[in-house]
N, CA, C and O atoms as CSV, one atom per row, in Angstrom:
chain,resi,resn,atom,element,x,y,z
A,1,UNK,N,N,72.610,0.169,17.716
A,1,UNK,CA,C,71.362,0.164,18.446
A,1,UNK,C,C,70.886,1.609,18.627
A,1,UNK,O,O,71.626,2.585,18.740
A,2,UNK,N,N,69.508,1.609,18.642
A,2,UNK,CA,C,69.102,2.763,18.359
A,2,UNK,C,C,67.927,3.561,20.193
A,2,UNK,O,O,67.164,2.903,20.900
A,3,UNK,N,N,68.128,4.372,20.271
A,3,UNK,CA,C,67.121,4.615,21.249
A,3,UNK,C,C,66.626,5.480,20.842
A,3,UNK,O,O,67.073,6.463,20.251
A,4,UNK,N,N,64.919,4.985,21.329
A,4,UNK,CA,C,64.045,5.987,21.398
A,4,UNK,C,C,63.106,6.422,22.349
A,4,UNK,O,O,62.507,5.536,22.959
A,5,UNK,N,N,62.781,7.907,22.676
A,5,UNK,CA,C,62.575,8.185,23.779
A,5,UNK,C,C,60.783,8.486,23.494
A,5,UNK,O,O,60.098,8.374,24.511
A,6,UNK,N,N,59.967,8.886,22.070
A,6,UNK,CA,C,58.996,9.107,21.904
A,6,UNK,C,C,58.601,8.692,20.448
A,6,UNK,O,O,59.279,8.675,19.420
A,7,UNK,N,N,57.217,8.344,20.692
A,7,UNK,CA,C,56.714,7.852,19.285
A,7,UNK,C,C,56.021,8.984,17.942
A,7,UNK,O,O,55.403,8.779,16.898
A,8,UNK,N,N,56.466,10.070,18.574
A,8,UNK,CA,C,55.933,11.080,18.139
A,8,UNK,C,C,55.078,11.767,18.617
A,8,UNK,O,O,55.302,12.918,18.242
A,9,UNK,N,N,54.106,11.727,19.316
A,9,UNK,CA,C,52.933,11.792,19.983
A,9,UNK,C,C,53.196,12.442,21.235
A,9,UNK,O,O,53.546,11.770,22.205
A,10,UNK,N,N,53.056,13.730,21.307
A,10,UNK,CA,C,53.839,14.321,22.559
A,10,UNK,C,C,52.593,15.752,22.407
A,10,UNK,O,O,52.450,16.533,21.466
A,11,UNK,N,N,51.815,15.672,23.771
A,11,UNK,CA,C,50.656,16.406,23.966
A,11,UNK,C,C,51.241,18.005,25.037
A,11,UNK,O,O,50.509,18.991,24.967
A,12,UNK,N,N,52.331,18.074,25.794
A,12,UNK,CA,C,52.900,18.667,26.258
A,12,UNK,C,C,54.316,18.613,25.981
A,12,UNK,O,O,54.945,17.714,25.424
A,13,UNK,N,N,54.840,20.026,26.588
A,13,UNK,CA,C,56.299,20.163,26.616
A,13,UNK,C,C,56.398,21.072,27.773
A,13,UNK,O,O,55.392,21.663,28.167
A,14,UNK,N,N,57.569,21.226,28.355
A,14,UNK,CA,C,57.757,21.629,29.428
A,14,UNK,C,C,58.964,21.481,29.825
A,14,UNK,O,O,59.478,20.363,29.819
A,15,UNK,N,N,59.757,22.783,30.318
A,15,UNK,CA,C,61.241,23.087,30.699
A,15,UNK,C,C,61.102,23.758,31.976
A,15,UNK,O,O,60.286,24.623,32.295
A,16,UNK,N,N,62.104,23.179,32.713
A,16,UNK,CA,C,62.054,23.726,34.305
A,16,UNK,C,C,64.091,24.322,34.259
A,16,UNK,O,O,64.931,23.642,33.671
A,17,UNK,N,N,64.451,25.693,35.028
A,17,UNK,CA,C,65.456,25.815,35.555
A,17,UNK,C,C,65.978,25.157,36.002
A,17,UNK,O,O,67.186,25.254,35.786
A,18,UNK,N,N,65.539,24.037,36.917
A,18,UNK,CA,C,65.887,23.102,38.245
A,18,UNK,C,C,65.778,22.054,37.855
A,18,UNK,O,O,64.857,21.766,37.091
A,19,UNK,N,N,66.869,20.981,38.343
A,19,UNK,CA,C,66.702,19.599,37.938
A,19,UNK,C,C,65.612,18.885,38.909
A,19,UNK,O,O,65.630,18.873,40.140
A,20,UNK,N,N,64.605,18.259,37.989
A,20,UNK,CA,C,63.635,17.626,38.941
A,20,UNK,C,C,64.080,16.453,39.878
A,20,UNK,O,O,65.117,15.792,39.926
A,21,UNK,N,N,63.045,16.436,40.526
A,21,UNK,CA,C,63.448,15.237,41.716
A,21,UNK,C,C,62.838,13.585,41.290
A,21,UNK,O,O,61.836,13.479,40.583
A,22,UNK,N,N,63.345,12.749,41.651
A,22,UNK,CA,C,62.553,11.590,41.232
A,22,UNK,C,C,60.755,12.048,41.529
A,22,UNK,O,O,59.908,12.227,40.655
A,23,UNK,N,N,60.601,12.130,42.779
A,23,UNK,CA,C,58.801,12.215,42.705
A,23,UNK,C,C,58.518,13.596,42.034
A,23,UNK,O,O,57.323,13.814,42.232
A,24,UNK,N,N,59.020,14.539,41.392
A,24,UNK,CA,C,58.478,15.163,40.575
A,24,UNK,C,C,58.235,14.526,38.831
A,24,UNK,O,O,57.278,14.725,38.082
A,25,UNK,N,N,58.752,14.195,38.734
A,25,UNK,CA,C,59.021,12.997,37.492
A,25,UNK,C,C,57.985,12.324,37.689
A,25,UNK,O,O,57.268,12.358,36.689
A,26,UNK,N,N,57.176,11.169,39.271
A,26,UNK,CA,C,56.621,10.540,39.074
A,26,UNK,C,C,55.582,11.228,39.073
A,26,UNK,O,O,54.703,10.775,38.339
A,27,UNK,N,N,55.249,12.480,39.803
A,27,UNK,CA,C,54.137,13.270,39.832
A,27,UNK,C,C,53.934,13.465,38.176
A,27,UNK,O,O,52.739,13.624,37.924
A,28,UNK,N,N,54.687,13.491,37.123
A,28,UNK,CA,C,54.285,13.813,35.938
A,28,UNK,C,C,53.907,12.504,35.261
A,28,UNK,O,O,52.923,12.443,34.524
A,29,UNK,N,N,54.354,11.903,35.404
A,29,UNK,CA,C,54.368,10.320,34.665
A,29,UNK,C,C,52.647,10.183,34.996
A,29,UNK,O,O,51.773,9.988,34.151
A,30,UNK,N,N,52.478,10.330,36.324
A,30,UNK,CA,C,51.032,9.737,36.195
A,30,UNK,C,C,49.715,10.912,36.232
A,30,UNK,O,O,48.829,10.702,37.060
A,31,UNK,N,N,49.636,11.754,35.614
A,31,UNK,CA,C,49.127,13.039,35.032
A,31,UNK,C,C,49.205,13.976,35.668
A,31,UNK,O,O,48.086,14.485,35.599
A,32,UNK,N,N,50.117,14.866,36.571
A,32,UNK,CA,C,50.191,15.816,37.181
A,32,UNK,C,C,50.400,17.279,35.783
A,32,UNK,O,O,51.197,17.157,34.853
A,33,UNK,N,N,49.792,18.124,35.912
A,33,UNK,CA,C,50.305,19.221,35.157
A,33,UNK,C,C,51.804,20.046,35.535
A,33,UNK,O,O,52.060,20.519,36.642
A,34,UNK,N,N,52.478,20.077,34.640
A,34,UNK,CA,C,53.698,20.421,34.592
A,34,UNK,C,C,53.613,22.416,35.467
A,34,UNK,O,O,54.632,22.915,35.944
A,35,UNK,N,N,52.799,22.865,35.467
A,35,UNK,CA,C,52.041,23.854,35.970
A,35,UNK,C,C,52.004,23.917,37.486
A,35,UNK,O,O,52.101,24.976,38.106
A,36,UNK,N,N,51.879,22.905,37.965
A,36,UNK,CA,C,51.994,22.480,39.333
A,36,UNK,C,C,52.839,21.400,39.884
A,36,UNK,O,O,52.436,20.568,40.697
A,37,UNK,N,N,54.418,21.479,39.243
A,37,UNK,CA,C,55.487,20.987,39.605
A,37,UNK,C,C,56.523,22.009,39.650
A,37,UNK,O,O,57.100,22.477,38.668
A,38,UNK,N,N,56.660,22.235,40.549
A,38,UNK,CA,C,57.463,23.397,40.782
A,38,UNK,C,C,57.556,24.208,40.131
A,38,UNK,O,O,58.549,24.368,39.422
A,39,UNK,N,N,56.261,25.220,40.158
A,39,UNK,CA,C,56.141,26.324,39.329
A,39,UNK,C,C,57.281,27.617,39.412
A,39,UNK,O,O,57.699,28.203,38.414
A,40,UNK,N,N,57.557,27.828,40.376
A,40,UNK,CA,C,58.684,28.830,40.912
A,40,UNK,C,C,60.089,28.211,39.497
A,40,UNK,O,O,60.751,28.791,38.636
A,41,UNK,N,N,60.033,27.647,39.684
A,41,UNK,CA,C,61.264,27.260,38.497
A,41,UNK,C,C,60.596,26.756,36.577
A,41,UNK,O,O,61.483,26.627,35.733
A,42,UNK,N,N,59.544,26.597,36.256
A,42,UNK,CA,C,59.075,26.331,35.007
A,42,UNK,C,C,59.455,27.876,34.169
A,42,UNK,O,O,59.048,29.010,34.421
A,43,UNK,N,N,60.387,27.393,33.104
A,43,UNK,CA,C,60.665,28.443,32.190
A,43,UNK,C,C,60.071,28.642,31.036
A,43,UNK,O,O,60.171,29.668,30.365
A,44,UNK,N,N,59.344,27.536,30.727
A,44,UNK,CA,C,58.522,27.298,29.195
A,44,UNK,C,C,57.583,26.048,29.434
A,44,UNK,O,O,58.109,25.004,29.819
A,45,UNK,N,N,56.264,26.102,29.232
A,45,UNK,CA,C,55.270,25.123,29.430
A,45,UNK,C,C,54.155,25.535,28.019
A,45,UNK,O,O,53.412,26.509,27.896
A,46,UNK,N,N,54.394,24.391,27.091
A,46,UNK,CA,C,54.204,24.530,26.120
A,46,UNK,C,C,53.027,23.375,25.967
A,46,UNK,O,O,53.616,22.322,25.724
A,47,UNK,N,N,51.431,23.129,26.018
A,47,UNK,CA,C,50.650,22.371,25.944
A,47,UNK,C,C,50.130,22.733,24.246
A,47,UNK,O,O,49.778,23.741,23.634
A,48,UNK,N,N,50.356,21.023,23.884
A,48,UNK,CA,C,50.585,21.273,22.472
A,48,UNK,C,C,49.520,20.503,22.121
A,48,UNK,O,O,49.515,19.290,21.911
A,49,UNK,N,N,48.174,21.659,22.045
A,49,UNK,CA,C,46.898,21.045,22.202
A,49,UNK,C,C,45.985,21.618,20.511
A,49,UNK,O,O,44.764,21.777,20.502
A,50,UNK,N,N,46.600,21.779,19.617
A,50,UNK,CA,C,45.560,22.174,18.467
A,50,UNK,C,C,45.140,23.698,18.373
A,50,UNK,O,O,44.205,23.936,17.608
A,51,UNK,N,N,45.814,24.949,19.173
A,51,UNK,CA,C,45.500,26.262,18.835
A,51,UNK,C,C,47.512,26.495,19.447
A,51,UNK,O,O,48.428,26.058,20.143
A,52,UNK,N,N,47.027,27.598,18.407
A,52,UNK,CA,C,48.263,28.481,18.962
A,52,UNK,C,C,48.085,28.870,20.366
A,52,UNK,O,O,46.965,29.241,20.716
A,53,UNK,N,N,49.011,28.834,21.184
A,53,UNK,CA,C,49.526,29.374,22.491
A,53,UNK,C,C,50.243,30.453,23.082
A,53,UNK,O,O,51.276,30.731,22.473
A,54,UNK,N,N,50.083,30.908,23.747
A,54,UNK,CA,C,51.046,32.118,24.475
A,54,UNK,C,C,51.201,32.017,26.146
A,54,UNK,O,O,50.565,32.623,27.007
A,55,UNK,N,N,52.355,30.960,26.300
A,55,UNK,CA,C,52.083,30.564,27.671
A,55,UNK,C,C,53.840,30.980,27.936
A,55,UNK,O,O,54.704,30.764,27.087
A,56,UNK,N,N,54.049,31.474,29.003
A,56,UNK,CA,C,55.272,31.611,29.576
A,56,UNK,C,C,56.210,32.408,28.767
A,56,UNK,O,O,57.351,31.949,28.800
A,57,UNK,N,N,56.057,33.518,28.014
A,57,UNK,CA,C,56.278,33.991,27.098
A,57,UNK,C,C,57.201,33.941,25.631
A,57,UNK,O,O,58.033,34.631,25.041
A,58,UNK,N,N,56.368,32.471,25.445
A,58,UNK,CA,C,56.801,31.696,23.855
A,58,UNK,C,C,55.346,31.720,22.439
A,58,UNK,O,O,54.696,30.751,22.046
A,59,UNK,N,N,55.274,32.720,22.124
A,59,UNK,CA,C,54.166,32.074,20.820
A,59,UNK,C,C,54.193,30.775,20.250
A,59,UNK,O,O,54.968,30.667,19.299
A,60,UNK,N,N,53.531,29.716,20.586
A,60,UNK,CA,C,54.255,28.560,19.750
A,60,UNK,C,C,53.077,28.214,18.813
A,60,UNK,O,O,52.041,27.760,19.300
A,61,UNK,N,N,53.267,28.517,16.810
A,61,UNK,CA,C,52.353,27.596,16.339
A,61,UNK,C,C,52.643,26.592,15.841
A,61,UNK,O,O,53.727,26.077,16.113
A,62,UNK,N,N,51.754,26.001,14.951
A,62,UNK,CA,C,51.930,24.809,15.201
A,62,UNK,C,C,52.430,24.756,13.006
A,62,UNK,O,O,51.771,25.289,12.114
A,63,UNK,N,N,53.384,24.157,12.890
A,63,UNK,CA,C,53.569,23.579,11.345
A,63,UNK,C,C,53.967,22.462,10.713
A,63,UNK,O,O,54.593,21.548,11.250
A,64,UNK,N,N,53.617,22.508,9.559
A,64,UNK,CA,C,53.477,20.843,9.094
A,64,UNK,C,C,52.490,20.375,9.031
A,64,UNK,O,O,52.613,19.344,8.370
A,65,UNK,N,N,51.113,20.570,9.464
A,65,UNK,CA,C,49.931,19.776,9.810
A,65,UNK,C,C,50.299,18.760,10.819
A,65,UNK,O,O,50.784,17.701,10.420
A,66,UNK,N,N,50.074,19.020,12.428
A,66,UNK,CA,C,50.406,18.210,12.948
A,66,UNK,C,C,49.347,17.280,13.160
A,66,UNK,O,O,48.146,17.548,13.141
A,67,UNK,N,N,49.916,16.073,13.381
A,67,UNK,CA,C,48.072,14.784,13.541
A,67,UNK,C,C,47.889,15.307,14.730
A,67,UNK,O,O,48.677,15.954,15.419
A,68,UNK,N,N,46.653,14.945,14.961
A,68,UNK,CA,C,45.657,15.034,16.381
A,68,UNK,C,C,45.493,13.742,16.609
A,68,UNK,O,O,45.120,12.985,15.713
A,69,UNK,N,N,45.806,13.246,18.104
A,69,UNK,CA,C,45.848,12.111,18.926
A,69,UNK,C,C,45.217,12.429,19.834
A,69,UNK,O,O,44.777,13.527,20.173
A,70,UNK,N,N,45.130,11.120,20.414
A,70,UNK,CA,C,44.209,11.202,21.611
A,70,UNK,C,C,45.316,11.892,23.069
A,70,UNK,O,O,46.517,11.641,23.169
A,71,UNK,N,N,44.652,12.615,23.882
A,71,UNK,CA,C,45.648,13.405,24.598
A,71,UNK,C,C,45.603,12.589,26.292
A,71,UNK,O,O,44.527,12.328,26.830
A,72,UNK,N,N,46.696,12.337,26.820
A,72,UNK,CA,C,46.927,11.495,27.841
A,72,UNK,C,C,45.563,12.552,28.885
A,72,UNK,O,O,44.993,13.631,28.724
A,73,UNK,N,N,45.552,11.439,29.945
A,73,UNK,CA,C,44.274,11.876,30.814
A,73,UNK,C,C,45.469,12.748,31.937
A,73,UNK,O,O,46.647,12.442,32.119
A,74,UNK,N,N,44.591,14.044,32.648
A,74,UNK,CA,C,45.869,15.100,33.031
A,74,UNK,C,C,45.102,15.490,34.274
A,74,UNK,O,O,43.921,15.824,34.367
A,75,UNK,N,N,46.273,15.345,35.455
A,75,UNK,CA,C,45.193,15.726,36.867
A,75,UNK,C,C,45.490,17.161,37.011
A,75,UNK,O,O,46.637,17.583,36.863
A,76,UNK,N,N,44.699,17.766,37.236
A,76,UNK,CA,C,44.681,19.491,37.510
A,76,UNK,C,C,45.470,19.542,37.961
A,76,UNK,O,O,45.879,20.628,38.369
């Protein structure tokens, strides 16, 4: 049996120092920006939106031709 955790389709990324709390989790699940979940601890916040980035000090571009999807709805 196999698990899977994503269908590919992944509009953000985001690494915190600190293990989150259940309501930080739910704060993300239902569009909170990873930006405003315990920012004091976010080590890499990587919004993987169609331009190169320079956020938290990672260049990330993008290779392969990645598809463009529709991007989940995101509360400030």
């Amino acid at each position: 049996m196999q698990s899977q955790f994503s269908n590919g389709e992944v509009a953000e990324c985001a690494f915190w120092r600190a293990a989150l709390t259940a309501d930080e989790f739910n704060a993300l699940s239902k569009g909170f920006r990873p930006t405003r979940i315990r920012p004091q601890s976010l080590a890499s916040y990587m919004p993987l939106v169609r331009l190169t980035q320079d956020l938290k000090g990672f260049a990330w571009t993008e290779v392969n031709s990645p598809t463009i999807t529709d991007h989940p709805r995101v509360i400030g």
